[in-house]
MDTraj code that builds the backbone (N, CA, C; nanometers):
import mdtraj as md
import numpy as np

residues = "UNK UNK UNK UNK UNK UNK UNK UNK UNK UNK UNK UNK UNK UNK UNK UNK UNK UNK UNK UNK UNK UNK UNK UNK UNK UNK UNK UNK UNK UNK UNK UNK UNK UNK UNK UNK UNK UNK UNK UNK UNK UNK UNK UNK UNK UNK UNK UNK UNK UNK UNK UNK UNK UNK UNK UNK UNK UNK UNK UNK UNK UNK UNK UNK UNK UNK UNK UNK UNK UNK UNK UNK UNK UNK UNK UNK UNK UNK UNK UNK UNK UNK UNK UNK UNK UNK UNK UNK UNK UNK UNK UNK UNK UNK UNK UNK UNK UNK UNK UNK UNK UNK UNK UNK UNK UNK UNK".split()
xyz = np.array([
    [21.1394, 3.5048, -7.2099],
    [21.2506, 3.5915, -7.2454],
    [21.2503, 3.6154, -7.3964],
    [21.2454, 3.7491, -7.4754],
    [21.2693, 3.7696, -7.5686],
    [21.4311, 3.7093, -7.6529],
    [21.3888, 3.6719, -7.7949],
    [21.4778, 3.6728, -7.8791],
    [21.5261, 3.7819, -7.9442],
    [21.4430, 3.8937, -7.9561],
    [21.4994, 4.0000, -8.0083],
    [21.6695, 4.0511, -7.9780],
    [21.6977, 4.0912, -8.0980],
    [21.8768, 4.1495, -8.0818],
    [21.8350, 4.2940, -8.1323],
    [21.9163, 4.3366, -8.0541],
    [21.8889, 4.5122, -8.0607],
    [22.0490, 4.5437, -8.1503],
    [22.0145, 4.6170, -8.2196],
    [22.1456, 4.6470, -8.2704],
    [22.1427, 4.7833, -8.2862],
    [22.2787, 4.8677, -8.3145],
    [22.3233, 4.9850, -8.2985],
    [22.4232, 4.9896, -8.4827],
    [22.4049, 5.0362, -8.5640],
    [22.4903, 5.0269, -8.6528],
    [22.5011, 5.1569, -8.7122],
    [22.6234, 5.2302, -8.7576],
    [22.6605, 5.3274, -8.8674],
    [22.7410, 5.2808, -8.9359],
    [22.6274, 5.4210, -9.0884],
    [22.6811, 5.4213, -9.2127],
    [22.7279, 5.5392, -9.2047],
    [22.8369, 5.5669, -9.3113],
    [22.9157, 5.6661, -9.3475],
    [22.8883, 5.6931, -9.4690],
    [22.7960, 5.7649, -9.5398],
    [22.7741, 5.7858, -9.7047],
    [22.9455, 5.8515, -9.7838],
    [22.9490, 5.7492, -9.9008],
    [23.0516, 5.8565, -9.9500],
    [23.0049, 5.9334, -10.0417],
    [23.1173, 6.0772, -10.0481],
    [23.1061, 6.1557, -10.0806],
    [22.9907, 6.1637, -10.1935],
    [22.8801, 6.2328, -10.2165],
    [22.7777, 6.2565, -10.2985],
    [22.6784, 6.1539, -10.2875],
    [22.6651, 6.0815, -10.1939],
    [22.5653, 5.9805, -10.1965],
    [22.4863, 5.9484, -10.0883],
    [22.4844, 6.1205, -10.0018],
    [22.4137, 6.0909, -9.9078],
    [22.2473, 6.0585, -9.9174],
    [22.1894, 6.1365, -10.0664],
    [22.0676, 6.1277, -10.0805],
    [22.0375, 6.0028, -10.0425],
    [22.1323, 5.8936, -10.1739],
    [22.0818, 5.8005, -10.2131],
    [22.1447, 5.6727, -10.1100],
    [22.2035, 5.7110, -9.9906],
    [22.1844, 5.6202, -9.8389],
    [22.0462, 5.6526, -9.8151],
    [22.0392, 5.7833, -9.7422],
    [21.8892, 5.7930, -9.6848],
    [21.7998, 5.7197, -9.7683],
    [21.7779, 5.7180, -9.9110],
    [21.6920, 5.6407, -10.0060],
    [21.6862, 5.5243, -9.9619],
    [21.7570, 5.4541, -9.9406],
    [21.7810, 5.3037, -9.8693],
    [21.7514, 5.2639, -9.7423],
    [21.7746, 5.3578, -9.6794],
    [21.7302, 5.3413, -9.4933],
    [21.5906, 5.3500, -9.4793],
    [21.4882, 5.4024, -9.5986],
    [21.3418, 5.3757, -9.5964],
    [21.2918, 5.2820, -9.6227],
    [21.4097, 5.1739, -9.6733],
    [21.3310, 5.0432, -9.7077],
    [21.4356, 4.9592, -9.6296],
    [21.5176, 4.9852, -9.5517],
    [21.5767, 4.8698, -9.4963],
    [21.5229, 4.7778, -9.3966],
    [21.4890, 4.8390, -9.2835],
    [21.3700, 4.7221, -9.2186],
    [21.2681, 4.6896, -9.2663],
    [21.1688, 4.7856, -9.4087],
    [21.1098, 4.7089, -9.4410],
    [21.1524, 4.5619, -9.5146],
    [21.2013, 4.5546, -9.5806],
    [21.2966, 4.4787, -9.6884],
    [21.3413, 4.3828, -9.5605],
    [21.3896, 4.4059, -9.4423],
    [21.4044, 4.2635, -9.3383],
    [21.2882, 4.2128, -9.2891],
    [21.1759, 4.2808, -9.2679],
    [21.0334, 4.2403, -9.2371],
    [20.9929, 4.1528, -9.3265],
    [20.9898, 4.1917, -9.4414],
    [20.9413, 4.1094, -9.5601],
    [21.0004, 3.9258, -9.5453],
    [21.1354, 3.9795, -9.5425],
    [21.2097, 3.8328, -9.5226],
    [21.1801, 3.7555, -9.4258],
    [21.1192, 3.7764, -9.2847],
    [21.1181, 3.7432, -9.1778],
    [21.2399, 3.7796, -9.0671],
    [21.3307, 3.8644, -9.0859],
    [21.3967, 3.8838, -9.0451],
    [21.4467, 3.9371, -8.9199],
    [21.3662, 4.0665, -8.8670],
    [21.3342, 4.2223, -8.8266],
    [21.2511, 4.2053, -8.7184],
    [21.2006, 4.2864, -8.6613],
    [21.1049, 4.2576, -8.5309],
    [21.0869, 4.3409, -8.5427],
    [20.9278, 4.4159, -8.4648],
    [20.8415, 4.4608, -8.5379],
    [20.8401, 4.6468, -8.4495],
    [20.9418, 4.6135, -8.4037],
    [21.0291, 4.7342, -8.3427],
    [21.0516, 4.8770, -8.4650],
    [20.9955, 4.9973, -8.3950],
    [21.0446, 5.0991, -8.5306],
    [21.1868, 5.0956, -8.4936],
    [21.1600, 5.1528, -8.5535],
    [21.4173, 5.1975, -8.6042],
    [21.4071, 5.3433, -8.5555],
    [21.5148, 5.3650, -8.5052],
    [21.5437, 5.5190, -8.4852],
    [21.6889, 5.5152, -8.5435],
    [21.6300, 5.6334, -8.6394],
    [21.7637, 5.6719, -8.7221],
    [21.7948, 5.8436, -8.6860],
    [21.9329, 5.7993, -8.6908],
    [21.9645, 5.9649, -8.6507],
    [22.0986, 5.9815, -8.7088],
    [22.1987, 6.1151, -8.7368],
    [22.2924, 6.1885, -8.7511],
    [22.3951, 6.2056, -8.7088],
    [22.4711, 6.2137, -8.6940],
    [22.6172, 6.2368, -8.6451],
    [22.6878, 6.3836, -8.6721],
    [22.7555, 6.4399, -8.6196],
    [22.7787, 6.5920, -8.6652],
    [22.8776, 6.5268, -8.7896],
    [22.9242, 6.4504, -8.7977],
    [23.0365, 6.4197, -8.9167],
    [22.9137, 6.3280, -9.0449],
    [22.8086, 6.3671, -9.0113],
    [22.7161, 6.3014, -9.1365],
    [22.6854, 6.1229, -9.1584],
    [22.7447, 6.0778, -9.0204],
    [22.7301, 5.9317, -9.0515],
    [22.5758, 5.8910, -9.0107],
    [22.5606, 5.8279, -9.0394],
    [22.3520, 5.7764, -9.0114],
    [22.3517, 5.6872, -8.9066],
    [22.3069, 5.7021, -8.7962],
    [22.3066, 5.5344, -8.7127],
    [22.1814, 5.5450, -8.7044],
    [22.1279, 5.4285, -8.7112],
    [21.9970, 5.3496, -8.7218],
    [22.0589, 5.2013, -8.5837],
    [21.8607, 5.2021, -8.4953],
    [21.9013, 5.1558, -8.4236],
    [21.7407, 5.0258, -8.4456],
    [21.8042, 4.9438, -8.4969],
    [21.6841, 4.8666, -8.5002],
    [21.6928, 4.7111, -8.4688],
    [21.5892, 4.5765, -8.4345],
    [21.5732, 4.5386, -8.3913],
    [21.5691, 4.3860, -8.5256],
    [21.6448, 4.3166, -8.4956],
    [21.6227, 4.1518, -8.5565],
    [21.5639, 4.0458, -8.4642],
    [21.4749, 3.9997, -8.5211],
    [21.4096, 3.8598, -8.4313],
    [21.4818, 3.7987, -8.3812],
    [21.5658, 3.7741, -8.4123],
    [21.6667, 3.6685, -8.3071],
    [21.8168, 3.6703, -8.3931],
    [21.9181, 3.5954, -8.2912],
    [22.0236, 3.5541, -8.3677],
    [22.0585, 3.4734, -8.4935],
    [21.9641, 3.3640, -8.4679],
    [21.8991, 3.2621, -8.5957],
    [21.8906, 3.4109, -8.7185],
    [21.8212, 3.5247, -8.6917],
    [21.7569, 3.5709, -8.7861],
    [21.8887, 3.6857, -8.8510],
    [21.9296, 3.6671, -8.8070],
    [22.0851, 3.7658, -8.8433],
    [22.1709, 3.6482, -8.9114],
    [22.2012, 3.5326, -8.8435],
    [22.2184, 3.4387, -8.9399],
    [22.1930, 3.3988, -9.0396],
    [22.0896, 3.4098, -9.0645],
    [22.0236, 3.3327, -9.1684],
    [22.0218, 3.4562, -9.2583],
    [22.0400, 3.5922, -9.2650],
    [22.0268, 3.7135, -9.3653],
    [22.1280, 3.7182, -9.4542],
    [22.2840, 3.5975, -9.4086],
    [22.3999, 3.5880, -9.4564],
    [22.3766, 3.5336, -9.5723],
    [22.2848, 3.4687, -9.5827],
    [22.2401, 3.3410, -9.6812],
    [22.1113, 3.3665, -9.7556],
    [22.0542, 3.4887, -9.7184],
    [21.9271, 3.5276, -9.7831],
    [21.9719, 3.6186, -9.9063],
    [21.9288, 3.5893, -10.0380],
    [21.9125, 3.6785, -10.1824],
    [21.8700, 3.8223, -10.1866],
    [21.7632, 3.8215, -10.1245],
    [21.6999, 3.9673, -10.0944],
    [21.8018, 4.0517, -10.0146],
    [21.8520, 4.0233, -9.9206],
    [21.9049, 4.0807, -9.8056],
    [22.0594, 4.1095, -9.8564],
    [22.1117, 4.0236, -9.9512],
    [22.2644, 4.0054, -9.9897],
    [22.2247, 4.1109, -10.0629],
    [22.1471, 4.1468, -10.1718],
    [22.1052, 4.2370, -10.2585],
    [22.1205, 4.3877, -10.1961],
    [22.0504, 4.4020, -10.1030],
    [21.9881, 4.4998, -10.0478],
    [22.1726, 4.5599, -9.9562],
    [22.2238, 4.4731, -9.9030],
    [22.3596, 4.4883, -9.8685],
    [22.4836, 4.5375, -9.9891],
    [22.4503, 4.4784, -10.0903],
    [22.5244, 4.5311, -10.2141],
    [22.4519, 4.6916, -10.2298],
    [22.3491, 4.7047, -10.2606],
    [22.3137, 4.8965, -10.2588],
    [22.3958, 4.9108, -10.1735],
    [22.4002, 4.8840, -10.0371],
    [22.4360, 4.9510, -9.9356],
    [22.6019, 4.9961, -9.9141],
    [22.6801, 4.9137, -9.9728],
    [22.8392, 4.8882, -10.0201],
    [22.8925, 4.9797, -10.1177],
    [22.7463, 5.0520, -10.2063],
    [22.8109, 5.1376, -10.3174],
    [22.7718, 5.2758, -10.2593],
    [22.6934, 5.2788, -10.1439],
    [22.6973, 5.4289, -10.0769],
    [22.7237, 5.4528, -9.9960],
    [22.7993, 5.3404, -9.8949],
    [22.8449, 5.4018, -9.7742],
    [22.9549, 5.3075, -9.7446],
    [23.0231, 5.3436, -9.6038],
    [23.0862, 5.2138, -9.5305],
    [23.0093, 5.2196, -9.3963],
    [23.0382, 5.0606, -9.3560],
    [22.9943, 5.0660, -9.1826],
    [23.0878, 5.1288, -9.1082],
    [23.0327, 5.1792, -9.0022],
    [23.1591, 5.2314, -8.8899],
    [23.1219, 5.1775, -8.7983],
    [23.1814, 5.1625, -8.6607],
    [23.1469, 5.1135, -8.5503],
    [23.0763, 5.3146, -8.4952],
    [23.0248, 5.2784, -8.4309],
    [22.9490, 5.3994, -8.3395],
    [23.0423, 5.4205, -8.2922],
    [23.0985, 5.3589, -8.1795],
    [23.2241, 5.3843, -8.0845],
    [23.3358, 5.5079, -8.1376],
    [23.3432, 5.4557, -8.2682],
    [23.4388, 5.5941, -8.3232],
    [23.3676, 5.6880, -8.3745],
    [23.2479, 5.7195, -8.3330],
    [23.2415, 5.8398, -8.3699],
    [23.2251, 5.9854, -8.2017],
    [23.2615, 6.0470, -8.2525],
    [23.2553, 6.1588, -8.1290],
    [23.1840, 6.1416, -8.0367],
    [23.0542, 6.1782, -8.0875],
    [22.9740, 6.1945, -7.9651],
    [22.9545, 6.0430, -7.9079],
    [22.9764, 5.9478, -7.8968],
    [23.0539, 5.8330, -7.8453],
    [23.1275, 5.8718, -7.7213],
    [23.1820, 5.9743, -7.7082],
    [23.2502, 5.9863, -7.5836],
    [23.2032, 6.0853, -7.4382],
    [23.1176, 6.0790, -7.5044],
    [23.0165, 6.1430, -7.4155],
    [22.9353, 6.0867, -7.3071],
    [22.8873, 6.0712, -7.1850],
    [22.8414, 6.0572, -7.1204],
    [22.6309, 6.0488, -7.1772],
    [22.6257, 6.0922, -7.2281],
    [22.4564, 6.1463, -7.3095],
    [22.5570, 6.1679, -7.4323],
    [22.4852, 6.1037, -7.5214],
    [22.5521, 6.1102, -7.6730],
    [22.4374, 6.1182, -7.7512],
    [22.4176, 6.2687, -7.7654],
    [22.3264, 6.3534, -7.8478],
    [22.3376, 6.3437, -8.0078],
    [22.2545, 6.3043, -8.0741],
    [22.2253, 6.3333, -8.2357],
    [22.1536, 6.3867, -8.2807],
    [22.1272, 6.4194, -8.3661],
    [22.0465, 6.5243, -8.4881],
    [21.9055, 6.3594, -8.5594],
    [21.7945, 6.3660, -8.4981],
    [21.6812, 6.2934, -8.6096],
    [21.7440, 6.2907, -8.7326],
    [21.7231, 6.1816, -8.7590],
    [21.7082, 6.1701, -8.9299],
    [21.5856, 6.2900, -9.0036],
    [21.4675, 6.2589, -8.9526],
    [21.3831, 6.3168, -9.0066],
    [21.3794, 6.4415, -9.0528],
])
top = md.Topology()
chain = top.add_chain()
for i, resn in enumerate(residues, 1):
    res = top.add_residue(resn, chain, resSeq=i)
    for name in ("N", "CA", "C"):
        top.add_atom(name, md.element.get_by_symbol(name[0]), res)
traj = md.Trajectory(xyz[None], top)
């Protein structure tokens, strides 16, 4: 049985800083790989009609989400992330209520 944790997370860039989220979402699983963190799963990142980013990517285990609380690199990499966006839960966003909940690629 796999350890992998699948996770589902959105960001919300504020105002003028959408570049410089996307700038960050190119190194975010790398930057958990590095640590040991991540599993070796690509990420699918995609759009929201209200501009929020969800990225859907994969941590080695629970241990490994744990242990990112307490990692330097990762606390770091979470501070960028605090000055350009907030988290949202997915759930509140629209297409959330949909039956097939369609997004726009990142790419």
């Amino acid at each position: 049985m796999s350890t992998e944790r699948l996770v589902i997370v959105g960001y919300r860039p504020f105002p003028g800083k959408e570049n410089a989220l996307r700038e960050l979402m190119k190194t975010h699983v790398i930057t958990l790989r590095k640590e040991g963190l991540a599993s070796d799963r690509e990420p699918i990142l995609m759009t929201s009609r209200n501009g929020t980013i969800i990225e859907v990517f994969g941590w080695k285990s629970k241990e490994a989400i744990e242990s990112a609380h307490k990692n330097s690199e990762v606390q770091k990499m979470w501070g960028a992330y605090a000055e350009v966006c907030e988290y949202v839960p997915v759930g509140s966003l629209e297409e959330a209520n949909n039956l097939f909940s369609e997004f726009t690629s990142l790419e």
